[in-house]
C-alpha positions in Angstrom: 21.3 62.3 192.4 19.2 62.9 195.3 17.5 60.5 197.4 18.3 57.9 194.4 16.9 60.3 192.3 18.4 61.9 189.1 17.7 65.4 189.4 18.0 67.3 186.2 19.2 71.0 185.8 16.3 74.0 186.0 13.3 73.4 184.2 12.4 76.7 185.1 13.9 79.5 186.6 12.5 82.4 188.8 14.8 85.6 188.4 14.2 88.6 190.7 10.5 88.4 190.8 8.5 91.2 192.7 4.9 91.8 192.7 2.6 94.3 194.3 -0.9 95.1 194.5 -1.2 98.6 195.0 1.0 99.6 197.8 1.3 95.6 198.7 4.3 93.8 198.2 3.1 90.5 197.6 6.6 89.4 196.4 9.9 90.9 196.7 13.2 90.2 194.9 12.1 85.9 194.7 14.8 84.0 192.6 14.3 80.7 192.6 14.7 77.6 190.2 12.6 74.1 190.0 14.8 71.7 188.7 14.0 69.0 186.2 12.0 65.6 187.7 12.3 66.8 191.5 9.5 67.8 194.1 9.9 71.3 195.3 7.9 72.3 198.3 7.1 75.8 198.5 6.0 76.8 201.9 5.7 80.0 205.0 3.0 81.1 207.0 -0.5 82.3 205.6 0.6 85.3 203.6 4.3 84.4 202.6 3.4 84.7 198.8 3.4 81.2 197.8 -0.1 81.1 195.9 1.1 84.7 194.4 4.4 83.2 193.4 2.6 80.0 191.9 0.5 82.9 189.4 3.2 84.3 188.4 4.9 80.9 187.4 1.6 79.8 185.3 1.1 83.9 183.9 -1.8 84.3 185.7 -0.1 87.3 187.3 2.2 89.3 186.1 5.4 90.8 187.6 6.4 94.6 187.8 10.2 93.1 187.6 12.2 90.0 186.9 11.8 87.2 184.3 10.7 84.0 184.0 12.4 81.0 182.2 11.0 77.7 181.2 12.7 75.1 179.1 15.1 77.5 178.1 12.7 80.6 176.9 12.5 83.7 179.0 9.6 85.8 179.3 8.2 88.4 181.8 4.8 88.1 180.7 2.6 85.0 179.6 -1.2 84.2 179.3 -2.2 81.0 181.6 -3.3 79.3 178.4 0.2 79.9 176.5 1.6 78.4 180.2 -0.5 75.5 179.1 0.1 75.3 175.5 4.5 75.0 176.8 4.0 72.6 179.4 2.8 74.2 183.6 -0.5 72.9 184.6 -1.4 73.8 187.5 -4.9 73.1 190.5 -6.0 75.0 192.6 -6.5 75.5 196.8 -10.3 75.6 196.6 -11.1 72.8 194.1 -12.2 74.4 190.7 -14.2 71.7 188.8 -17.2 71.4 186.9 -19.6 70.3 189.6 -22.4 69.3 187.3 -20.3 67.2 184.9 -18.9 63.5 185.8 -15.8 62.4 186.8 -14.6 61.4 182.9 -15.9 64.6 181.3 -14.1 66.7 183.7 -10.6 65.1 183.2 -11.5 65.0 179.6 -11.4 68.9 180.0 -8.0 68.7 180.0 -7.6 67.2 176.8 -8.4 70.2 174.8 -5.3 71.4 174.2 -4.0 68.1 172.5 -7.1 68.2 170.8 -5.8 68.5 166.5 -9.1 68.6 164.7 -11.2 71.7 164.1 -14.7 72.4 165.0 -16.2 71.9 162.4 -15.6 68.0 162.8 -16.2 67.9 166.4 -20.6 68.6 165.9 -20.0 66.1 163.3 -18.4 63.0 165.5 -17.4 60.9 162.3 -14.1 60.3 160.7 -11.2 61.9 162.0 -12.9 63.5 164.7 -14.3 60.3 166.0 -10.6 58.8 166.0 -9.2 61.6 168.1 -11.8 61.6 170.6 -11.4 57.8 171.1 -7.6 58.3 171.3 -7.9 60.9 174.2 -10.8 58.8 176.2 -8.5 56.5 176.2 -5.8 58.4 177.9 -7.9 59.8 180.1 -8.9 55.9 180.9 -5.5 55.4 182.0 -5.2 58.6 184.4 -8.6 57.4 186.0 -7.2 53.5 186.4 -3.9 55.6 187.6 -5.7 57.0 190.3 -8.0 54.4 191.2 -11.2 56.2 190.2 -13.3 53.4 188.2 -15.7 53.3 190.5 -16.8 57.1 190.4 -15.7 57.9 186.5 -19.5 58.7 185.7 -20.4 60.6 189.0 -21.0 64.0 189.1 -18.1 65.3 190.7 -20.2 67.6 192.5 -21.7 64.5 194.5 -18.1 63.2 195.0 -16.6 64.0 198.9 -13.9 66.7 199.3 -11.1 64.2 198.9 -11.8 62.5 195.7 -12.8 66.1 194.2 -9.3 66.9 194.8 -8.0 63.8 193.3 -10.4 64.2 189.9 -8.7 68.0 190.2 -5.3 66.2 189.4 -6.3 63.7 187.0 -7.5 66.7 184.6 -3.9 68.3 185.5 -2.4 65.3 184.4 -4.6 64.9 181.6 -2.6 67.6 179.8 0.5 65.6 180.4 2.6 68.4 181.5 6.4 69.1 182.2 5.5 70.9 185.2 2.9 70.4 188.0 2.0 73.0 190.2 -0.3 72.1 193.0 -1.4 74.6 195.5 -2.5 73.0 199.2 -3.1 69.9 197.3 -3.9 68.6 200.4 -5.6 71.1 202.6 -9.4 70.0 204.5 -8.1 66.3 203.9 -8.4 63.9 206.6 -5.0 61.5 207.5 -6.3 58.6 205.0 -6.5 61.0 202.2 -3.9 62.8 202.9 -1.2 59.5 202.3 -3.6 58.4 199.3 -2.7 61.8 198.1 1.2 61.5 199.0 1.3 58.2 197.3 0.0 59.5 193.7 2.6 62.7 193.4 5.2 60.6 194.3 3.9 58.1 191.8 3.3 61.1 189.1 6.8 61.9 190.4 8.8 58.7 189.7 6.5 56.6 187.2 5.5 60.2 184.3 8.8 61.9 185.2 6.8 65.2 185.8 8.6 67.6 187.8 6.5 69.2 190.7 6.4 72.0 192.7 3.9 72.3 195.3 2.7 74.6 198.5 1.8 72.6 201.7 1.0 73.7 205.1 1.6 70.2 206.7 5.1 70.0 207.7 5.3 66.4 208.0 4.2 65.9 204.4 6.6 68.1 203.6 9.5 66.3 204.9 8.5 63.2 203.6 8.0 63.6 200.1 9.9 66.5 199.1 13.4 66.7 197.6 14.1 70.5 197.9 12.4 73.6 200.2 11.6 76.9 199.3 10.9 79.1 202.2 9.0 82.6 202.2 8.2 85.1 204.6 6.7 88.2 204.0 7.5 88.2 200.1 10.9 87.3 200.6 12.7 84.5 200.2 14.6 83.3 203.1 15.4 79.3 202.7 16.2 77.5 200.1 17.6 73.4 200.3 17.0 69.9 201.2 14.0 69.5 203.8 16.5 68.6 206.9 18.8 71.3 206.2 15.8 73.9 206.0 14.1 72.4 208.9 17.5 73.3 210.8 17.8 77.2 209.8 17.5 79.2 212.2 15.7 81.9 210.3 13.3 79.6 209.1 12.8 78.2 212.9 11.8 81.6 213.9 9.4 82.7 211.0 7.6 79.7 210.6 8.3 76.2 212.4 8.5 77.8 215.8 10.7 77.2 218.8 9.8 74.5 219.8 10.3 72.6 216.7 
């Protein structure tokens, strides 16, 4: 238990992971495991290897060494849409959505997965087809009441402000109800309002869906306030790795990232 939180044993766990891009080490020897129904923070200066460790993680990158294993099955390569099909979703630092579709459509997106029926029902739109698509508007209802977005659920998210964008961003995440959440700078170019509007919804995802998270975040003070665990890189390594206060204590960590004075 942590915080008054059960914490489970590793969803997934990171094993010797190193990546390079040429003559690049983007990631060097990373272990590291996210552990069932907690917030990991993953975080170091611009560079560190956080978004690269993140691709890796969801198969979008692939490692020259080390393994990956979720929910018990170990891999060392996997597509991002067989990530999907076992449980990571994932969004995005720069907000990847489809501008000229509304706020619905766009969470309905990430439905398709769960979708059963083949295509030849879907021109159709009667019967079974009909049924299913009701069933998953109806989800995707409850994600939108979740995150208070009624009043926008037929705007074109390309009309919508930065902060909201990034809000619709994690209602299609959610819409593929995963095990595993990964959300990069899910709150970079927000302003202080937004920024606890977003705090308050992973902790809800957190506490009220059970999904485990794992997340990179620039702003310290986030950070300490909503994470259970820290993960700190530097230069492809990995060199912290424990409860936020104990991490915001190292020494090494002090010196490659928080600075002196903190």
């Amino acid at each position: 238990m942590q915080n008054g939180k059960v914490i489970g044993g590793p969803l997934l766990v990171a094993d010797s992971i190193s990546l390079a891009f040429g003559g690049v080490k983007a990631l060097s020897n990373i272990s590291l495991e996210i552990r069932e129904h907690e917030i990991l923070a993953i975080i170091g200066p611009n560079g560190a290897g956080k978004t690269s460790m993140l691709n890796v993680i969801n198969g979008f990158y692939h490692p020259q060494e080390g393994t990956i294993t979720f929910k018990g099955e170990t891999r060392r390569r996997m597509r991002p849409h067989h990530a999907a099909e076992q449980g990571i979703a994932r969004t995005f630092q720069n907000v990847a959505l489809f501008k000229g579709m509304s706020t619905l459509d766009n969470i309905m997106t990430g439905r398709l997965l769960k979708m059963k029926r083949s295509l030849w029902w879907q021109p159709i739109w009667w019967g079974p087809a009909e049924r299913e698509e009701i069933e998953h508007r109806e989800f995707v209802e409850r994600i939108i009441d979740f995150l208070e977005i009624q009043a926008i659920r037929k705007t074109p998210v390309g009309r919508l402000p930065y902060g909201l964008q990034k809000r619709v961003e994690l209602g299609r995440a959610l819409a593929m109800e995963p095990d595993l959440l990964l959300l990069d700078e899910p709150m970079a170019g927000m302003n202080v309002e937004e920024k606890e509007d977003m705090c308050r919804f992973i902790l809800d995802v957190n506490d009220e869906f059970g999904t485990t998270i794992a997340l990179i975040e620039h702003d310290m003070g986030v950070v300490m306030d909503i994470s259970d665990r820290v993960v700190v890189l530097d230069y492809g390594r990995k060199i912290g790795d424990g409860p936020p206060d104990e991490v915001r204590r190292d020494p090494e960590v002090i010196k490659a990232y928080l600075g002196e004075a903190h």
